[in-house]
C-alpha positions in Angstrom: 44.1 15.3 -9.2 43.2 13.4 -12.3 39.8 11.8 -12.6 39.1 9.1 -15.3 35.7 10.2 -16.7 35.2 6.7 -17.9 35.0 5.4 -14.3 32.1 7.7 -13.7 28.8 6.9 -13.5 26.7 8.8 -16.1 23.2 10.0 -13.9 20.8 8.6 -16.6 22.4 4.9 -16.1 22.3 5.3 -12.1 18.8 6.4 -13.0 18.3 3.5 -15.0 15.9 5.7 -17.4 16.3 3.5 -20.2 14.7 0.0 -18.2 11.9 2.0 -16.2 10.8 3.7 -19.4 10.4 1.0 -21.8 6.6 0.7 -22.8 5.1 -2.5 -21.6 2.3 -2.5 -23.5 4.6 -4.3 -27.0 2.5 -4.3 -30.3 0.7 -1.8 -29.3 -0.1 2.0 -31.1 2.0 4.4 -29.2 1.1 7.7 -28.2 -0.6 8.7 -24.7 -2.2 5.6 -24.5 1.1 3.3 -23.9 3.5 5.6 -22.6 1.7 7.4 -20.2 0.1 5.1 -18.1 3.1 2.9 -18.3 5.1 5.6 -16.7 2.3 6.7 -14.1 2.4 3.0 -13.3 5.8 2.2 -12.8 6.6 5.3 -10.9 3.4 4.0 -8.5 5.3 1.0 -8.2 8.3 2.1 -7.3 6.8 4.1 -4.7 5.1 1.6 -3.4 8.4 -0.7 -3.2 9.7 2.1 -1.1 7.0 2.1 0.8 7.2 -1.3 1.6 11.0 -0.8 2.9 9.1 2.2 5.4 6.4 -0.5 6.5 10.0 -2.4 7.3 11.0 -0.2 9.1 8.4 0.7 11.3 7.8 -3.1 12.0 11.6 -3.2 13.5 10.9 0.0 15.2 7.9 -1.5 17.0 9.0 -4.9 17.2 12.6 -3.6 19.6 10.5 -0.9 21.1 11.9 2.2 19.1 9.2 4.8 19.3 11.1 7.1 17.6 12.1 5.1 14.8 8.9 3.7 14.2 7.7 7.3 14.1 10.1 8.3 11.4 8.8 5.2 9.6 5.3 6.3 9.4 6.1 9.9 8.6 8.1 8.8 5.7 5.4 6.2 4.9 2.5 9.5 5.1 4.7 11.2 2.4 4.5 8.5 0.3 1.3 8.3 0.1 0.5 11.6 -0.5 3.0 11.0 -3.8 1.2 8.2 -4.9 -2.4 9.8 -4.4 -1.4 13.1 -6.2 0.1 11.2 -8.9 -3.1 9.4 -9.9 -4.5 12.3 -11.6 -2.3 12.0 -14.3 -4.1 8.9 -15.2 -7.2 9.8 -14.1 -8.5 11.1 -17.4 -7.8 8.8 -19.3 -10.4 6.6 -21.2 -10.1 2.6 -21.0 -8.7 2.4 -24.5 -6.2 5.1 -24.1 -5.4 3.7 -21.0 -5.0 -0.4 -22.4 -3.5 0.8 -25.4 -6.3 -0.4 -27.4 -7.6 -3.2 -25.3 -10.7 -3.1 -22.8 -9.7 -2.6 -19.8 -10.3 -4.8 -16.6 -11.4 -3.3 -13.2 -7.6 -5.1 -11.8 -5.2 -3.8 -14.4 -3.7 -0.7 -13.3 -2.9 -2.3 -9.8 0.6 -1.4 -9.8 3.3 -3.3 -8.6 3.5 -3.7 -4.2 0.3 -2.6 -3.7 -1.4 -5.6 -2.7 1.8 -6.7 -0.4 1.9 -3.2 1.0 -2.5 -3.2 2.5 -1.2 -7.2 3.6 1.9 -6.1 5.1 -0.2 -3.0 7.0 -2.9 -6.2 7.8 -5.4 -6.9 5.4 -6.5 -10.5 5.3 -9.9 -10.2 2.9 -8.1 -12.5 0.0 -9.9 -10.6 -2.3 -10.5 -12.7 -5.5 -8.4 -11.9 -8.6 -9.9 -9.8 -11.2 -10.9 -10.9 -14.3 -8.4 -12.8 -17.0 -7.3 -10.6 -19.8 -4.5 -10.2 -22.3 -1.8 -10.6 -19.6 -0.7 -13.4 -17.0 -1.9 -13.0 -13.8 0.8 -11.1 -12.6 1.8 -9.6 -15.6 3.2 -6.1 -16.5 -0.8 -5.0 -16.7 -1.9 -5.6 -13.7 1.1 -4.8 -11.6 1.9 -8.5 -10.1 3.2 -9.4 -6.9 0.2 -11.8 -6.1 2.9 -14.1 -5.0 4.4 -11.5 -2.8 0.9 -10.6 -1.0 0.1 -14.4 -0.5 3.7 -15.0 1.5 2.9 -12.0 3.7 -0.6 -13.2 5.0 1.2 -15.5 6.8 3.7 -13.4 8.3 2.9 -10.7 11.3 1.6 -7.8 10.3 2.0 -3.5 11.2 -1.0 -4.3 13.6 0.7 -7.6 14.9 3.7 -5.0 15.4 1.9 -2.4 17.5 0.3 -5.2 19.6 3.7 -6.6 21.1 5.1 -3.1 21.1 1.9 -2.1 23.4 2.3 -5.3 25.6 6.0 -4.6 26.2 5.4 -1.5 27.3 2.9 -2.6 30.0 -0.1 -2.4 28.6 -3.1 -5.7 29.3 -3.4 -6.8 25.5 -5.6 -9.6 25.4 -3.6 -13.0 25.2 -6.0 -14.1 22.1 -4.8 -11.3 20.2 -1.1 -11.6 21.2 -1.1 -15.3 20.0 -3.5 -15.2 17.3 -3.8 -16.9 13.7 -1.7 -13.7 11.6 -3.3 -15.2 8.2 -6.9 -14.2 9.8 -8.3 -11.0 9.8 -8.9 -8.5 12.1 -11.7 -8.2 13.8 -12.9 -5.4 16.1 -12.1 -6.2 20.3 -14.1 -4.5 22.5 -11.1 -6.0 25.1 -8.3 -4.0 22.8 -10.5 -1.2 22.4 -9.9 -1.1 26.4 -6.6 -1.0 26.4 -6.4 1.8 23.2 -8.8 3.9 25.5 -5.5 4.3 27.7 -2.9 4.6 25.4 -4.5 7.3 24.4 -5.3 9.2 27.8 -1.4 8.4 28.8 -0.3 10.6 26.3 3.0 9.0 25.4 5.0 7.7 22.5 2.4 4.7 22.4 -0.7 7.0 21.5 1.2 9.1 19.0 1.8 5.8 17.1 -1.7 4.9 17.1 -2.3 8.4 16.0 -0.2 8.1 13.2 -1.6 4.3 11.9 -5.0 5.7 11.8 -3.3 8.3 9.6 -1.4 6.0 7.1 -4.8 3.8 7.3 -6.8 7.2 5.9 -4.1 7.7 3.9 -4.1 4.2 1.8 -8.1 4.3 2.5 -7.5 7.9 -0.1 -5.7 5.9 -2.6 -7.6 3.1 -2.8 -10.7 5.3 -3.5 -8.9 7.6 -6.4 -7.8 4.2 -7.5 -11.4 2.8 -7.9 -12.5 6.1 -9.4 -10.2 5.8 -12.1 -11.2 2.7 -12.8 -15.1 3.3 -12.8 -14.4 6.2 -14.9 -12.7 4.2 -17.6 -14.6 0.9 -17.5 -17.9 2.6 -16.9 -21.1 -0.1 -16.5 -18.7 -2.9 -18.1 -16.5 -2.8 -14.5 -17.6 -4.0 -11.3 -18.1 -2.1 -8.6 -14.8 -1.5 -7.8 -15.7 0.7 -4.3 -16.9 -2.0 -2.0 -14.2 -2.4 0.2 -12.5 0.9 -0.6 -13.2 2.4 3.1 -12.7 -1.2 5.0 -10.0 0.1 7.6 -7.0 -1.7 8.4 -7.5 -1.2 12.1 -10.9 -1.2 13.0 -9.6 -1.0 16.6 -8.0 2.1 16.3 -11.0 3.8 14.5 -13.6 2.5 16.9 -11.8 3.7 20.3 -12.6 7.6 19.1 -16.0 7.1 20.2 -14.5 6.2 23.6 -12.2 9.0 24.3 
């Protein structure tokens, strides 16, 4: 068997090593302060691309009724996030020059890329205002973009719309005014859902190990977000804002609040 080596595919251009690793901090000083968060950052974004596909995935999985699937979904979505929390403390270090390459740094500019449409996808609805204007558009390399992204999926259902149909398929009283609700809107706590959670849980079946696992992934970005904010406090100092207000605001209230029930 002959194999022409020039058909092959050589692993650094499947990795595509030479796009991801281009600093994108131009003009610039190199050294630590360019490279290194630029890498931290766009391996946090490509993470959090992949963990939009997850979030995909367990939509569909609720969304036909696939328990399992949607299971394998949030497991896969779990790991995830334990890669992207452990990989902030490469940054974390870091002082706000090092880490703008010579520029002050803003309390928004290390977002990186999907994070915003991954906490809207899982349901936040707060429309948080933009942080400050700096050297880059606003949804520019610095501050990780997809504002556009995040925007288009308020208005689409969300992880918590998912769960709602998946529980009212399988039998379960969700109230009508949640079923049919406004999906831009946020969430806010039903003592009438909380009802219903109550026994999910005491049934014991593929429906409470879901809500198990969402009050997982909701600690889990809830972790993030805080070593997120620290990083930021840490670097900005007094000239940030208070970057930890809504650090803790869960996802599903719902699903938090029913524990004092059980």
């Amino acid at each position: 068997m002959i194999v022409d080596q020039s058909q092959e595919t050589a692993y650094p251009s499947y990795l595509a090593l030479d796009e991801i690793l281009t600093p994108p901090l131009r003009g610039h000083p190199g050294g630590s302060g360019e490279t290194l968060p630029a890498v931290a950052l766009r391996a946090q974004g490509l993470w959090f691309e992949q963990l939009l596909r997850e979030l995909d995935a367990l939509q569909r999985g609720l969304d036909r009724g696939d328990g399992p699937g949607a299971l394998r979904a949030v497991d896969r979505s779990l790991r995830i996030l334990r890669a992207l929390v452990a990989q902030l403390e490469v940054i974390e270090p870091l002082a706000a020059w090092e880490l703008a390459g010579g520029e002050t740094a803003g309390p928004g500019s290390f977002d990186p890329a999907g994070f915003r449409e991954a906490e809207t996808v899982l349901g936040r609805r707060d429309r948080r205002p933009p942080p400050p204007a700096g050297p880059y558009p606003a949804d520019g390399p610095a501050d990780g973009g997809g504002r556009a992204e995040a925007e288009a999926a308020t208005y689409r259902p969300s992880v918590f719309d998912s769960l709602l149909g998946y529980l009212a398929a399988h039998g379960y009283p969700v109230p009508c005014d949640l079923l049919y609700r406004d999906v831009s809107a946020p969430v806010a706590p039903s003592p009438g859902l909380q009802d219903v959670l109550v026994r999910v849980h005491r049934d014991d079946g593929a429906a409470a190990q879901i809500c198990e696992r969402l009050v997982d992934l909701d600690e889990g970005f809830q972790e993030w977000r805080y070593r997120h904010a620290m990083i930021v406090e840490r670097a900005a100092g007094d000239e940030a804002p208070d970057p930890r207000g809504d650090v803790f605001a869960p996802v599903f209230p719902d699903l938090w609040a029913v524990r004092s029930l059980l």
